[in-house]
C-alpha positions in Angstrom: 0.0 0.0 0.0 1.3 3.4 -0.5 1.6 5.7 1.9 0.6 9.6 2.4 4.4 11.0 1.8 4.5 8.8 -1.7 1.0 9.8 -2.6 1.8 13.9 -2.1 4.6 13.2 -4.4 2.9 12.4 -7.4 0.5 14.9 -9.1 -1.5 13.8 -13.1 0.5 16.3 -15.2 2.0 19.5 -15.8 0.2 22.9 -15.4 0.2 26.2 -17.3 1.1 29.5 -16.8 -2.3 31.3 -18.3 -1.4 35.0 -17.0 1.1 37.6 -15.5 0.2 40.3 -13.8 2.2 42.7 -12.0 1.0 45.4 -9.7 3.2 48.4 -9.8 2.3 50.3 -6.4 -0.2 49.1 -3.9 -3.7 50.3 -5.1 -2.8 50.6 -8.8 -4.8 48.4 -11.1 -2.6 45.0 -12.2 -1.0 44.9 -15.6 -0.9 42.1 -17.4 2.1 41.1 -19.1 3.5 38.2 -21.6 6.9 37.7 -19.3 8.4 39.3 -16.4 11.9 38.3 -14.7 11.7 36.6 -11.2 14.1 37.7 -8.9 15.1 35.1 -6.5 14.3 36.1 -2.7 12.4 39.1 -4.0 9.5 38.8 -6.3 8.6 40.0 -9.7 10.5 42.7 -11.3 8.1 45.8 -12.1 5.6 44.6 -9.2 5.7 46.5 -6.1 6.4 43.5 -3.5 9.6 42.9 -5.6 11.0 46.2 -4.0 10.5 45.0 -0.1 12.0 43.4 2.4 14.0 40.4 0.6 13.1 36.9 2.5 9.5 37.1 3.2 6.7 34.8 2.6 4.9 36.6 0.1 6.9 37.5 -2.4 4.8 35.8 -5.6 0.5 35.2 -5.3 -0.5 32.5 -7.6 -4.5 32.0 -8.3 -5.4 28.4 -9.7 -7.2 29.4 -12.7 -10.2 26.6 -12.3 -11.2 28.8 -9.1 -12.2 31.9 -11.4 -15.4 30.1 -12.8 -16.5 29.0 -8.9 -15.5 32.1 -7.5 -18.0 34.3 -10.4 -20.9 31.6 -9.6 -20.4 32.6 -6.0 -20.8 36.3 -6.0 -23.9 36.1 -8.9 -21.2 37.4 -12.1 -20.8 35.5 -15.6 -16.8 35.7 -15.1 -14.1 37.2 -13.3 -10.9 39.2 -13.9 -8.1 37.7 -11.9 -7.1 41.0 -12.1 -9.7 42.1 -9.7 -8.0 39.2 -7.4 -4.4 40.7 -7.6 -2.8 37.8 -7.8 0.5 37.8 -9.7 -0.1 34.2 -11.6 -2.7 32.7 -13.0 -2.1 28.7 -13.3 -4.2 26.0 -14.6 -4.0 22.6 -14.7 -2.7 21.6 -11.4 -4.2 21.8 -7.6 -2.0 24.7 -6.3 -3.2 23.8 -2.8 -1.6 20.3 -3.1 1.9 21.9 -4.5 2.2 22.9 -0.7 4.3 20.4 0.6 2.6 18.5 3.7 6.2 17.6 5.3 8.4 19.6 6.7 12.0 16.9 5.2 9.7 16.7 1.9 9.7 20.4 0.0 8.1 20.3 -2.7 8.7 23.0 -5.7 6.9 25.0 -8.4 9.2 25.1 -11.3 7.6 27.4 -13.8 9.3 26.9 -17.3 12.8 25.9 -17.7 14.3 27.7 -14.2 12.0 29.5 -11.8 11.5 27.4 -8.5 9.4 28.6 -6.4 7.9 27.3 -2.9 4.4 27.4 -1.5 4.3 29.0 1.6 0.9 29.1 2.3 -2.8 30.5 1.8 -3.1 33.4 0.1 -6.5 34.6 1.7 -8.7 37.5 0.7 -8.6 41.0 1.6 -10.9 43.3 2.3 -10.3 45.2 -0.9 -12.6 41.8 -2.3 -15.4 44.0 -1.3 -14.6 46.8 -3.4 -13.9 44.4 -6.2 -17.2 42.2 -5.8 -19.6 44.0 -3.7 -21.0 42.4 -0.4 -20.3 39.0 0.5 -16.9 39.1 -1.8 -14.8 38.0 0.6 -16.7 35.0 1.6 -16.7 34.3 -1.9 -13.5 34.3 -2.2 -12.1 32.5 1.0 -10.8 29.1 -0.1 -10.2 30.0 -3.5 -7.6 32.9 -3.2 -4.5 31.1 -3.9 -1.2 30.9 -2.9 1.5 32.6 -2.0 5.2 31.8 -2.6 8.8 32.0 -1.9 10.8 32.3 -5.2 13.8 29.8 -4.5 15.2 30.8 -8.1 14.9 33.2 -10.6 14.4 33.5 -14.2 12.1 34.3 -16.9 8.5 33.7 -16.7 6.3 33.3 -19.8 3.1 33.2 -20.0 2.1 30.0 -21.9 4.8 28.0 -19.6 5.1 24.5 -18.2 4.2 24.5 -14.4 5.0 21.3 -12.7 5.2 20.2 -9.2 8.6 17.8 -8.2 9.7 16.8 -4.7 12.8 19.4 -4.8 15.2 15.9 -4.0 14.4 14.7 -8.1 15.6 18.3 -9.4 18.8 18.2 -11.0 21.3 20.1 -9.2 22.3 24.0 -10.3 
């Protein structure tokens, strides 16, 4: 029988990297973007997180894009912008929640095209901007589908329209 530790190993296939949006001061309106450069320890170049404090949890927001459709069904619209979310990436095709590694000597990693690792560090739960966005009731809307956040362990160029897969960080090849 496998165990838990194999089974969080293992996930059907590979993801995509749908959108990139960068947010260039703190209540500006995301742009979104074909590619922007990840800087290790920091965030996205261009996006206003990128220019704090280097080491922090939150230095990349991901949204799983399968959670836009549930998320407009829950506040009564026909779609929503992630843009509206403020998320940095938009990924589909692979359960975000479940790239956060359950075992402390079992990290798992993001790598996001051909270079960019990054880490799940946890929940990335709603503000209450959501309101603004969505009207009443937006942030319950939104709790449990807000993403991610991440550390990025190493840099590079995103695209959007890249490979996103999720490997125990023990199988990566070493830099």
């Amino acid at each position: 029988m496998t165990d838990l530790r194999e089974l969080t190993r293992h996930f059907p296939r590979a993801g995509r990297l749908d959108a990139i949006l960068l947010r260039p001061a703190r209540r500006v309106a995301p742009l979104s973007v074909q590619e922007a450069m990840a800087i290790a320890g920091h965030g996205l170049e261009g996006d206003h997180i990128s220019g704090g404090r280097p080491g922090g949890q939150r230095q990349v927001t991901l949204i799983q894009a399968e959670h836009l459709p549930v998320i407009a069904s829950l506040v009564g619209v026909r779609a929503v912008d992630p843009g509206a979310l403020r998320r940095n990436l938009v990924v589909s095709g692979l359960n975000l929640v479940a790239a956060r590694s359950l075992f402390e000597d079992q990290p798992l990693e993001l790598l996001i095209g051909s270079t960019v690792r990054l880490e799940i560090s946890g929940p990335c739960d709603p503000c209450s901007r959501i309101e603004e966005a969505f009207g009443v009731g937006g942030y319950n809307a939104v709790r449990g589908h807000g993403g991610m956040t991440a550390r990025i362990v190493c840099g590079g160029m995103l695209r959007v329209g890249d490979p996103v897969e999720c490997r125990h960080s023990a199988d990566r090849p070493i830099d």
